[in-house]
C-alpha positions as CSV (number, residue, x, y, z in Angstrom):
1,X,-19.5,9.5,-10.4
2,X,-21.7,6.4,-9.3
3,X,-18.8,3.5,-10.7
4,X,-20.0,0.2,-12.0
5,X,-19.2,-3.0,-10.7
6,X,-15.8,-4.7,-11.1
7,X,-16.5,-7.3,-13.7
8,X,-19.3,-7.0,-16.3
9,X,-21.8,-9.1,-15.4
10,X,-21.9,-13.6,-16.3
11,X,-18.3,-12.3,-18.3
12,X,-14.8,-12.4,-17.1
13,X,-15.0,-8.8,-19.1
14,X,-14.0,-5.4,-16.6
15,X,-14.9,-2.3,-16.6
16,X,-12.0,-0.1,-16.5
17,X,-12.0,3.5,-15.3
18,X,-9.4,5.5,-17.5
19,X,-7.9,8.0,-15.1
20,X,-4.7,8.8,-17.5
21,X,-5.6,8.8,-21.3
22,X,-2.9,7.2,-24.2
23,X,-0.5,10.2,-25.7
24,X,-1.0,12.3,-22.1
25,X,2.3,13.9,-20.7
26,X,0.1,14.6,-17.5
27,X,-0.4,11.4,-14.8
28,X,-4.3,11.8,-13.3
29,X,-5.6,10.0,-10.4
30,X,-9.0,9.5,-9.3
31,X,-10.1,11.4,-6.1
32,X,-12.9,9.6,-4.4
33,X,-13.3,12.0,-1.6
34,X,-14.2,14.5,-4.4
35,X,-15.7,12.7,-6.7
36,X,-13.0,14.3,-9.7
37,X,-10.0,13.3,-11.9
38,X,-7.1,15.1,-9.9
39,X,-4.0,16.0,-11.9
40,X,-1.0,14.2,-9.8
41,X,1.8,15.3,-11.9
42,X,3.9,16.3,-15.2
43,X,5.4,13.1,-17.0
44,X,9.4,14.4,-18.0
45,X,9.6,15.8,-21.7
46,X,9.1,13.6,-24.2
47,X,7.4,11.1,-22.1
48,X,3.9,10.0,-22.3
49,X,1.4,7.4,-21.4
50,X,1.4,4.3,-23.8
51,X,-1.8,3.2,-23.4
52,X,-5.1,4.3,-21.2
53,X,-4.0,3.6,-18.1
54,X,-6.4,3.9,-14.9
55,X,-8.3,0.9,-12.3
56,X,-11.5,-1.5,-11.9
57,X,-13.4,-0.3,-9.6
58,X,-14.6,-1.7,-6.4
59,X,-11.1,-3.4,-5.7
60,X,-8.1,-2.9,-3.7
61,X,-4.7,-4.1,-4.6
62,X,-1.9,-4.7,-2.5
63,X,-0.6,-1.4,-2.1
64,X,-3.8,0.0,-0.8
65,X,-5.0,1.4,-4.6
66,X,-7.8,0.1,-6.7
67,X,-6.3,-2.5,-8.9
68,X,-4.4,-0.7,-11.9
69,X,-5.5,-1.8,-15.4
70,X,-3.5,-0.6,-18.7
71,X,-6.0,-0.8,-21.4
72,X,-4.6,-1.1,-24.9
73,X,-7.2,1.3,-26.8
74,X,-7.1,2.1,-30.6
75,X,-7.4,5.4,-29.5
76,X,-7.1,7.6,-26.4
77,X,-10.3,8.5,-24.6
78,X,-10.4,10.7,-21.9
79,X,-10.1,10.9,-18.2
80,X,-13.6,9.5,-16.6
81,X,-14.4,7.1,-19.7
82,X,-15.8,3.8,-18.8
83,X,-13.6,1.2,-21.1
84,X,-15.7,-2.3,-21.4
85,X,-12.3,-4.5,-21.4
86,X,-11.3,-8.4,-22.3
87,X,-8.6,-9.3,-19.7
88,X,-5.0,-10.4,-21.4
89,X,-2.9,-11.0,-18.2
90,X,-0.9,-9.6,-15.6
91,X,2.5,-7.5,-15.5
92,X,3.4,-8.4,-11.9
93,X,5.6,-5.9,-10.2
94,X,6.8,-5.1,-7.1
95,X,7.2,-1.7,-6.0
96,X,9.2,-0.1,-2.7
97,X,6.8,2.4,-0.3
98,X,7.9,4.1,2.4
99,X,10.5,1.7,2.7
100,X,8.8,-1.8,2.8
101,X,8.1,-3.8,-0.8
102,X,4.6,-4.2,-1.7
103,X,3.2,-5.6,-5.1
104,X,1.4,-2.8,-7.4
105,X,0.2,-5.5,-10.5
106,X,-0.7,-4.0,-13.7
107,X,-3.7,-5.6,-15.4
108,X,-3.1,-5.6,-18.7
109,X,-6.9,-5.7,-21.0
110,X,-7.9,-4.4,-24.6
111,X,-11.1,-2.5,-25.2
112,X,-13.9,-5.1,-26.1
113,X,-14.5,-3.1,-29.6
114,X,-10.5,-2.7,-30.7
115,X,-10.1,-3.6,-34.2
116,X,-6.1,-3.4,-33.7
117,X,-6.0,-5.6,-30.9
118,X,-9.4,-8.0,-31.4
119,X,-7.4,-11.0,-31.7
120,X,-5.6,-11.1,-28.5
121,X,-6.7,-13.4,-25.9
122,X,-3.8,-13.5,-23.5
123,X,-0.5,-11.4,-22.7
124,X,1.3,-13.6,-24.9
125,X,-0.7,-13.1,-27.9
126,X,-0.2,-8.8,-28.1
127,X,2.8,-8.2,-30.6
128,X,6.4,-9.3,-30.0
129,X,8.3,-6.4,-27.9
130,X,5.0,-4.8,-26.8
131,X,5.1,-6.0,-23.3
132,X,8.8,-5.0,-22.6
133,X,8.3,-1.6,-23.9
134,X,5.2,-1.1,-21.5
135,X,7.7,-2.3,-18.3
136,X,10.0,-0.3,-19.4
137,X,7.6,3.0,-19.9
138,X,6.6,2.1,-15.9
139,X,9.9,1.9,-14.7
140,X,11.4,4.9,-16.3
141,X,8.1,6.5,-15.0
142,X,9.0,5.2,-11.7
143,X,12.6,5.9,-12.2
144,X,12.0,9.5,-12.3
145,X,10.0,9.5,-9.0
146,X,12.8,7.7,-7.4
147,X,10.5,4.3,-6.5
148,X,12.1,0.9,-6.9
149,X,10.0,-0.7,-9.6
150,X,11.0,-3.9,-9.9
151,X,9.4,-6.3,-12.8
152,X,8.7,-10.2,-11.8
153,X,7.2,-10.9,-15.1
154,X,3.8,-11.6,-16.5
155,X,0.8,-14.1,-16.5
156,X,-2.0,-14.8,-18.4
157,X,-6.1,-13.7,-17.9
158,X,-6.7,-16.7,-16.2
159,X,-4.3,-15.2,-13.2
160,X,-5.2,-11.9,-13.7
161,X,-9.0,-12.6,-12.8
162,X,-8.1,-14.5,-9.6
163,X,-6.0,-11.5,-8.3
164,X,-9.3,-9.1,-9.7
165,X,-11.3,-11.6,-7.5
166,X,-9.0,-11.2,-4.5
167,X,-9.0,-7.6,-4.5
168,X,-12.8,-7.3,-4.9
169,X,-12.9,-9.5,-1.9
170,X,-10.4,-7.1,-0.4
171,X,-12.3,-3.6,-1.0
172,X,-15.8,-5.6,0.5
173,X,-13.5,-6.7,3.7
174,X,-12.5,-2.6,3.6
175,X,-16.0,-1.3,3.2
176,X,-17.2,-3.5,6.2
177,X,-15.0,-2.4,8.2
């Protein structure tokens, strides 16, 4: 799969790469190596994915990943699917590996062509509660791997496209190497 860039171009719009659709009960990762949508594990019973969760492409986070995006969808698509997202903000997290802390951000967008979420332009504007109930999906999800998850609130678009920015930065630092 040839990926598109990071950020659609003259927009501060993404493309997001869903790895794990809305509804699933099964976490899927990308495997670049391959070139296929790996299945990494079984979710606990009566646990499923919120929203499309997967990453923007051509970046690298601070735990090594591509930058994680949770895309709120009106309804699931599938693992692979290009999502053409409006960026809302940032849940910023930090997350224990191998025993040293290291950040693992969620990006939080909305599909360009939602009718249920068209009006939201920032974190703050998505329904009262929303937000919470997404930490709390990703740190029972984390819970039940036994990783420290470890919530240090949200921020706007405006923040979330600066740390996009950085990690772009990062991958092109990565790939010259």
């Amino acid at each position: 799969m040839r990926l598109p860039p990071p950020f659609i171009e003259g927009t501060n719009h993404i493309n997001a790469i869903v790895e794990t659709p809305k509804g699933s009960c099964n976490k899927y990762v990308y495997e670049e190596a391959h070139d296929i949508i790996k299945l990494k594990r079984a979710l606990p019973a009566g646990m499923v994915f919120p929203f499309d969760f997967g990453f923007i492409p051509s970046t690298i986070a601070e735990d090594g990943d591509p930058m994680d995006v949770l895309v709120l969808t009106d309804a699931p698509t599938f693992p692979g699917c290009l999502v053409e997202s409006k960026v809302l903000g940032i849940i910023k997290v930090e997350q224990e590996e191998d025993g040293e802390r290291v950040r693992n951000d969620r990006v939080v967008a909305v599909q360009l062509q939602s009718r249920m979420y068209a009006s939201a332009n920032n974190i703050d504007d998505l329904p009262e509660g929303l937000v919470k109930e997404i930490v709390n999906f990703f740190a029972s999800y984390n819970q039940v791997s036994e990783d420290v998850f470890n919530p240090l609130g949200n921020d706007g678009p405006d923040v979330a496209v600066k740390l996009i920015h950085t990690s772009i930065k990062k991958a092109s630092q990565n790939n010259n190497s």
